[in-house]
C-alpha positions as CSV (number, residue, x, y, z in Angstrom):
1,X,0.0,0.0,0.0
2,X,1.5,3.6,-0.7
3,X,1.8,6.5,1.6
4,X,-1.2,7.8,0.3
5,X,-3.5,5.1,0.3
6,X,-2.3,5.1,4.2
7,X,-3.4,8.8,4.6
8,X,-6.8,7.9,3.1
9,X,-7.3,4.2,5.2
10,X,-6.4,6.8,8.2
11,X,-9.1,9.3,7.1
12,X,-11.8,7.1,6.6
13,X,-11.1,6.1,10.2
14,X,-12.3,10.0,11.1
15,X,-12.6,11.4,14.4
16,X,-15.8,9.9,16.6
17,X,-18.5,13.1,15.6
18,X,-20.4,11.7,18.8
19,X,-17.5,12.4,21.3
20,X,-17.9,16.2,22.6
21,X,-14.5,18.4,21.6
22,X,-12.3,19.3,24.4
23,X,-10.9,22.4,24.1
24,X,-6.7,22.5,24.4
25,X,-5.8,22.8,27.9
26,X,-7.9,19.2,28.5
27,X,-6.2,17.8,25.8
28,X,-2.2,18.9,27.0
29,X,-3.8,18.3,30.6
30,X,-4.8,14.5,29.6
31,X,-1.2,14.6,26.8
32,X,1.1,15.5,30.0
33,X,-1.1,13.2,32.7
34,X,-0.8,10.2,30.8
35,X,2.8,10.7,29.1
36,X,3.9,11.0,32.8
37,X,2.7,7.7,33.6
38,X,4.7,6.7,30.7
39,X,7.8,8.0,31.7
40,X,7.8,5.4,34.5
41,X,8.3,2.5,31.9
42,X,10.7,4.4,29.5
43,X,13.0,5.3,32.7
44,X,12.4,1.8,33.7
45,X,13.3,0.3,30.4
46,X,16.0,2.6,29.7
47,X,17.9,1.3,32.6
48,X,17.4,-2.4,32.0
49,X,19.9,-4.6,29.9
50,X,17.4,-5.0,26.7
51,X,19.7,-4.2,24.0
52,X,20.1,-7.8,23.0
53,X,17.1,-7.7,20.5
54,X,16.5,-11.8,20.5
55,X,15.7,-11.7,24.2
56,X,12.7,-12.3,26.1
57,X,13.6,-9.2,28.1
58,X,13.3,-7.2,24.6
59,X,10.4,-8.7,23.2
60,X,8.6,-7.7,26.2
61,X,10.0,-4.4,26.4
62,X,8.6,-3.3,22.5
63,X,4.9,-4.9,23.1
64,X,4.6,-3.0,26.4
65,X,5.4,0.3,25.0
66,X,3.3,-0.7,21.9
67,X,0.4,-0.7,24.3
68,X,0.9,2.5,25.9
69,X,1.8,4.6,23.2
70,X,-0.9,3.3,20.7
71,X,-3.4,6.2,22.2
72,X,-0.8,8.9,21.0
73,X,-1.4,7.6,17.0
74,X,-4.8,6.6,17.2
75,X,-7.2,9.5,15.6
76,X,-10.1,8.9,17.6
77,X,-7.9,9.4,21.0
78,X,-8.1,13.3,22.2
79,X,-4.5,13.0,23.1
80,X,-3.4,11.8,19.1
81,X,-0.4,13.6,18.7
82,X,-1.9,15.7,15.7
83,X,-4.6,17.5,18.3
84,X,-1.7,17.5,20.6
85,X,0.6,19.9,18.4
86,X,-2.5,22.0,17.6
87,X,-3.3,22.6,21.3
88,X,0.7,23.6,21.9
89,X,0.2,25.9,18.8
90,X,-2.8,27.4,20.8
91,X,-1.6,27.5,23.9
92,X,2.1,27.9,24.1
93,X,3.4,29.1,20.5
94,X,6.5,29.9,21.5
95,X,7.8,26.7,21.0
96,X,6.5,26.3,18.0
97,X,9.5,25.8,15.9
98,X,10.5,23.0,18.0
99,X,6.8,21.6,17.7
100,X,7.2,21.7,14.4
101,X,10.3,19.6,13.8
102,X,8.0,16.9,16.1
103,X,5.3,17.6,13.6
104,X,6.9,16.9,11.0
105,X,8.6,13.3,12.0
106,X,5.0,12.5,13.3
107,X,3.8,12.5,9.7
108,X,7.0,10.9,8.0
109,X,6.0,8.2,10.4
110,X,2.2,8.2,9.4
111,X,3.6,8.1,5.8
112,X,6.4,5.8,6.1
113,X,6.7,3.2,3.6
114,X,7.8,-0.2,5.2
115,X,6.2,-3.6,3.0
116,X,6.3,-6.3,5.3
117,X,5.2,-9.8,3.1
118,X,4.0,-12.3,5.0
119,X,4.5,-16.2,4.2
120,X,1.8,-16.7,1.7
121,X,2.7,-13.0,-0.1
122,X,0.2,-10.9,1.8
123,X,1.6,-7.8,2.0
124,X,1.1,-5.4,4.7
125,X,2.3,-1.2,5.3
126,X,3.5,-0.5,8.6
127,X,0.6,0.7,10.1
128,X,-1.6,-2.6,9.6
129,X,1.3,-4.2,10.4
130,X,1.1,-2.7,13.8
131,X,-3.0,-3.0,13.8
132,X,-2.5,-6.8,13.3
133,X,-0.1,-7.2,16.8
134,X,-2.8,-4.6,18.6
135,X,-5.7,-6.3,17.6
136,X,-5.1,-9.4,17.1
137,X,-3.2,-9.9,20.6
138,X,-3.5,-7.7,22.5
139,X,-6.5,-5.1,23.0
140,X,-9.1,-8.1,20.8
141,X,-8.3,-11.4,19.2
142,X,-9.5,-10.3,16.0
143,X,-9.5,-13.8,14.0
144,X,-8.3,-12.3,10.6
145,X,-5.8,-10.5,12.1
146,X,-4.7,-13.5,13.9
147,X,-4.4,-15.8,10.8
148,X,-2.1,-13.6,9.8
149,X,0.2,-13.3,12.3
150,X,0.0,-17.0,12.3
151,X,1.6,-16.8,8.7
152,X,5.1,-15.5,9.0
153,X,8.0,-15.0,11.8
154,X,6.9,-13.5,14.7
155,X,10.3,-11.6,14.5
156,X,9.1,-9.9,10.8
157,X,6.4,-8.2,13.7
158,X,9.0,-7.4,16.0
159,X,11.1,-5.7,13.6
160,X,8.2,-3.7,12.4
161,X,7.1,-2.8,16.1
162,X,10.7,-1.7,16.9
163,X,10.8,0.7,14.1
164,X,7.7,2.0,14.9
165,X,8.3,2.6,18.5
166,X,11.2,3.9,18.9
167,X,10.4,7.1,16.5
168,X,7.0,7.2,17.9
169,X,8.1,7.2,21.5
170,X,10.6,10.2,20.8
171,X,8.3,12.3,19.6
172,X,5.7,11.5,22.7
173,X,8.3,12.1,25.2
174,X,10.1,15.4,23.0
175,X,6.4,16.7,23.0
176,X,6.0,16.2,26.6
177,X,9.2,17.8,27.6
178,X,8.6,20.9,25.6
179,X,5.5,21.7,27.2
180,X,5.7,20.4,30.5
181,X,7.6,22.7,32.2
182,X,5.6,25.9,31.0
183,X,2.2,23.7,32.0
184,X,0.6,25.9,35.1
185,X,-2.9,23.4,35.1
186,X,-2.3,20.0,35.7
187,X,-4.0,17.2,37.0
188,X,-3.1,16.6,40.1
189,X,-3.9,13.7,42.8
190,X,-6.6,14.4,45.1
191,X,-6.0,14.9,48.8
192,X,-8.4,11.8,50.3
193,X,-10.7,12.8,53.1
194,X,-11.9,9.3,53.3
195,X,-9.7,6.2,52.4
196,X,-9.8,4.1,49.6
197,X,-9.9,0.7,50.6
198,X,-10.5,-2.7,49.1
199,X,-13.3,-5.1,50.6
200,X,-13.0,-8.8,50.2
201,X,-15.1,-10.4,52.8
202,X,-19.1,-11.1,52.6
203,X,-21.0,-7.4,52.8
204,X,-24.4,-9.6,53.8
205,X,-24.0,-9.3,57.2
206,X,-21.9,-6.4,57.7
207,X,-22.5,-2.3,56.8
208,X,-20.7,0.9,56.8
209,X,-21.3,1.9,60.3
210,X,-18.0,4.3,61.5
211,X,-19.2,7.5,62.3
212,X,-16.6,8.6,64.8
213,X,-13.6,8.3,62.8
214,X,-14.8,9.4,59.2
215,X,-11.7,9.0,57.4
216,X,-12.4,5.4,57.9
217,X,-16.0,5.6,56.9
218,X,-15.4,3.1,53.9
219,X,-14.5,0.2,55.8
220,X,-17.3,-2.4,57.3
221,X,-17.0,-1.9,60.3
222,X,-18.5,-0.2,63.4
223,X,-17.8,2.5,66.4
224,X,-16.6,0.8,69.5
225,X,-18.3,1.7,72.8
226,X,-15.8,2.5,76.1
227,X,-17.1,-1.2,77.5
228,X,-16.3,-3.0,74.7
229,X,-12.9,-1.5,74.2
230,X,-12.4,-2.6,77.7
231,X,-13.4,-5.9,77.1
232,X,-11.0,-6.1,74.4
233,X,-7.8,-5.5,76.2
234,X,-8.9,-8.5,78.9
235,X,-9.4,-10.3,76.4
236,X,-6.0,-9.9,75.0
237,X,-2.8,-12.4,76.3
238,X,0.2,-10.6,78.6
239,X,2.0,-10.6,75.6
240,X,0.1,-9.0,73.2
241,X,-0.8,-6.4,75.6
242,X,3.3,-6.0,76.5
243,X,3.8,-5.4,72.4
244,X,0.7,-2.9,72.4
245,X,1.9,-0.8,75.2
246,X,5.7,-0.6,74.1
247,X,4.1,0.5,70.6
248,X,1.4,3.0,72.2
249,X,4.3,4.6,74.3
250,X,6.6,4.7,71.6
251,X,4.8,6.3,69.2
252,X,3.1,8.8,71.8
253,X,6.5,9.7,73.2
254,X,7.6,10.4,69.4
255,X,5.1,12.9,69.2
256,X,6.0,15.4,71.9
257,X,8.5,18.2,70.5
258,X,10.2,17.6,73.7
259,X,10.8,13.9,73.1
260,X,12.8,11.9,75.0
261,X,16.0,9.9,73.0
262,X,16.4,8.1,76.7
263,X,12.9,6.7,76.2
264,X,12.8,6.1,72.5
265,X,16.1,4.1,72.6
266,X,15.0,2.1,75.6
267,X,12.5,0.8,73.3
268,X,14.0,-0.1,70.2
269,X,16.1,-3.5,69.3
270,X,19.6,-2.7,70.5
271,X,20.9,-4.4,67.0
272,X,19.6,-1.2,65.0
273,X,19.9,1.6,67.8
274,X,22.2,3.1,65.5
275,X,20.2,3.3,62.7
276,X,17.5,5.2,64.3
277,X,19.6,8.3,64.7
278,X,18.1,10.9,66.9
279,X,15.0,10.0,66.2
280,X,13.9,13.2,64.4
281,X,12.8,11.0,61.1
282,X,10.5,9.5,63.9
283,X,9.1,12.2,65.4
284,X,8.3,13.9,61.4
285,X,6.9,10.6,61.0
286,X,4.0,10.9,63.8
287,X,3.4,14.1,63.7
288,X,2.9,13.8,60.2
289,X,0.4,11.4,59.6
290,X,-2.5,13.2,63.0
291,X,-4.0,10.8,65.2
292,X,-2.7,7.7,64.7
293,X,-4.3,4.8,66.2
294,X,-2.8,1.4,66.9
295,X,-4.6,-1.9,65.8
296,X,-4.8,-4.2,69.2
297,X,-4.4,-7.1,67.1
298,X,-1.0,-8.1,67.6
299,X,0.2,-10.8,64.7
300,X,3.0,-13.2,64.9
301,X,5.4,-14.5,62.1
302,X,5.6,-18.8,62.1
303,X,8.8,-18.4,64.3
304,X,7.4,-16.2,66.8
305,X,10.2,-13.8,66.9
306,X,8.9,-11.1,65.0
307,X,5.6,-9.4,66.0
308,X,3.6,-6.6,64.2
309,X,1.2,-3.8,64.6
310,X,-0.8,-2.2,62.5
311,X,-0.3,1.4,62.7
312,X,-3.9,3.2,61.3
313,X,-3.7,7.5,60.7
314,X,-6.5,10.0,61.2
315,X,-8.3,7.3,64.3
316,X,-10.0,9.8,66.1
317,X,-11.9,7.0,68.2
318,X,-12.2,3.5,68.2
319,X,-13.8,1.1,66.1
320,X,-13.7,-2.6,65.0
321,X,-13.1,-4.4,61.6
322,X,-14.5,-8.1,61.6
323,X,-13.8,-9.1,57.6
324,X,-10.9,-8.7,55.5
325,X,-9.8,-5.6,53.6
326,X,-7.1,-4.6,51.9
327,X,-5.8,-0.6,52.9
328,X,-3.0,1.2,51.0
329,X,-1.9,3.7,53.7
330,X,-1.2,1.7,57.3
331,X,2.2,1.0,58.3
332,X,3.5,-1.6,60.1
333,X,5.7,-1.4,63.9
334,X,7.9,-4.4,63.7
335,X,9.1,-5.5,67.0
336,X,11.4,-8.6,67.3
337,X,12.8,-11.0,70.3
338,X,15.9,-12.2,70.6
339,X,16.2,-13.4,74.0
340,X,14.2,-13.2,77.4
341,X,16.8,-10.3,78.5
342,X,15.5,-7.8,75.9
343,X,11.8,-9.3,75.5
344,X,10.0,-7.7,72.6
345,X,11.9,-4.7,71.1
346,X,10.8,-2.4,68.3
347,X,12.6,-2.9,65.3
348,X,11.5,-0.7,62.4
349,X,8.3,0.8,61.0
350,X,7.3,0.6,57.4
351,X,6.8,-2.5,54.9
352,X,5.9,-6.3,57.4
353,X,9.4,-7.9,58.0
354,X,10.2,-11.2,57.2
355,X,13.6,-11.9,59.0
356,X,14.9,-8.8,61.0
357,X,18.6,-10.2,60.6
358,X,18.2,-9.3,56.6
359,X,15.7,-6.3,56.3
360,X,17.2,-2.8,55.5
361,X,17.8,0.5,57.8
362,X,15.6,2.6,59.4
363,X,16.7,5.6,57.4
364,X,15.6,3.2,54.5
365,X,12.6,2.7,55.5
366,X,11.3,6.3,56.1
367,X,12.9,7.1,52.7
368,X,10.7,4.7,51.3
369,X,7.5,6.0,53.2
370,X,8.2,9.4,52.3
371,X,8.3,8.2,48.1
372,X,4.6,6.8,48.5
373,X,2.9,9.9,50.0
């Protein structure tokens, strides 16, 4: 097929008259949203030894990014490159000569001539080519689209999917740098005043019912009354309530600008003393995240050596949790016990540890709590 026939195969594809236009700062606001998701695989990527083109490593590499970027060439997508360099026109024209260059290799791409000739003769452009891997693996499993790909080398595909990713990804990622710095409206990720949670337990017998602590309105659960929180902590075995005190005076002693290092240090695991430092990571740490609330569910690993407590933010009062959920934002107080002369001693807080004599440094672990905010 020539480069024309392309354009006009492209064409007849049109634009979706049903779908409302956005005006330009949606479309660069979704353009610089999604490319910065992307950015994540292409550092990734770019990092990884995946040079050696017969490689699983590679092969994987080219249909991931084929995925991704498809939406950038793909007319009926808001954020297809052409509507992309006509919002920057709009909206930022000073870089125009720069936008143009991109403009430019976007449709040498669209026009490129590449034959690939299947087994039986059938011959393909570039850009059905690259429909038959889409549709007929990935996004559907078109049945003509398979049959072809069924009749030559899956390498003749790769090669085609190489060449066309790696001029298609320099001109998503040239475009996004261009603009993204002069960008004042961006999405941005909304402050939760309620968590997001995940329920996977049986909601026939259980409801919505915390009132008093609204952050955790999501959860099934209930408000816990003064007598039953009582009735709880007799409940619980001398142990558990040793790990739950150590915790609850840890973390409330953390919390005071005055805190005492005397304390703190009395309670932590004399192995990684050191690694706490003064504690100010510690104290940042609490006072950070407001009223947090300890779970009195004290869990044990199969060795009974290493003991952990869920550490819960914004608890303004008590309440119970019967069926299992799965929460993004608690933390975990690791304590461990090495012998009857320390007893239980707090070890770190952060991700659940599975053997304290191989897990990473404190500093580590704040570092890494400070990435997901």
């Amino acid at each position: 097929m020539k480069a024309g026939l392309l354009k006009k195969m492209k064409a007849r594809m049109g634009k979706n008259n049903s779908v409302k236009k956005i005006d330009e700062e949606q479309i660069l606001k979704r353009f610089e949203y999604t490319v910065q998701e992307y950015i994540r695989f292409y550092d990734f990527y770019k990092n990884q030894e995946v040079s050696e083109e017969n490689t699983e490593a590679f092969y994987v590499m080219l249909q991931t990014k084929l995925m991704i970027l498809r939406k950038y060439d793909y007319n009926r997508e808001d954020v297809y490159l052409s509507n992309v360099f006509d919002a920057i026109d709009k909206m930022y024209p000073e870089v125009g000569e720069n936008i143009n260059i991109l403009r430019e290799k976007f449709e040498k791409l669209n026009n490129y001539y590449m034959e690939v000739i299947l087994s039986d003769g059938t011959s393909l452009n570039l850009y059905k080519a690259i429909e038959d891997v889409m549709y007929g693996l990935y996004l559907h499993a078109d049945p003509d689209k398979i049959e072809r790909l069924l009749k030559t080398n899956k390498n003749v595909y790769l090669m085609a999917v190489k060449e066309y990713i790696t001029v298609l990804e320099g001109i998503v990622v040239d475009t996004y740098n261009s603009i993204v710095d002069k960008m004042k409206n961006k999405y941005s990720q909304q402050e939760e005043t309620s968590a997001s949670v995940i329920f996977m337990g049986d909601s026939m017998n259980e409801k919505h019912d915390i009132k008093n602590s609204p952050y955790w309105k999501n959860l099934y659960g209930r408000d816990l009354e003064d007598t039953e929180i009582k009735g709880i902590f007799q409940d619980m075995s001398d142990e558990d309530i040793e790990i739950y005190l150590k915790g609850s005076i840890f973390l409330q002693e953390a919390y005071k600008e005055d805190y005492s290092v005397e304390t703190l240090e009395k309670l932590v695991f004399p192995w990684v003393r050191s690694d706490w430092g003064d504690f100010s990571d510690l104290h940042n740490f609490v006072i950070e995240k407001k009223n947090i609330g300890l779970s009195s569910r004290v869990q044990y690993n199969d060795r009974h050596d290493i003991a952990y407590l869920k550490i819960f933010q914004n608890v303004e009062n008590a309440f119970a949790v019967e069926q299992p959920h799965q929460i993004p934002d608690i933390w975990i107080l690791n304590f461990v016990k090495k012998n009857e002369k320390y007893g239980w001693r707090i070890y770190g807080i952060g991700d659940k540890i599975a053997d304290y004599k191989e897990s990473g440094s404190i500093l580590d672990w704040f570092e890494h709590i400070k990435e997901d905010k």
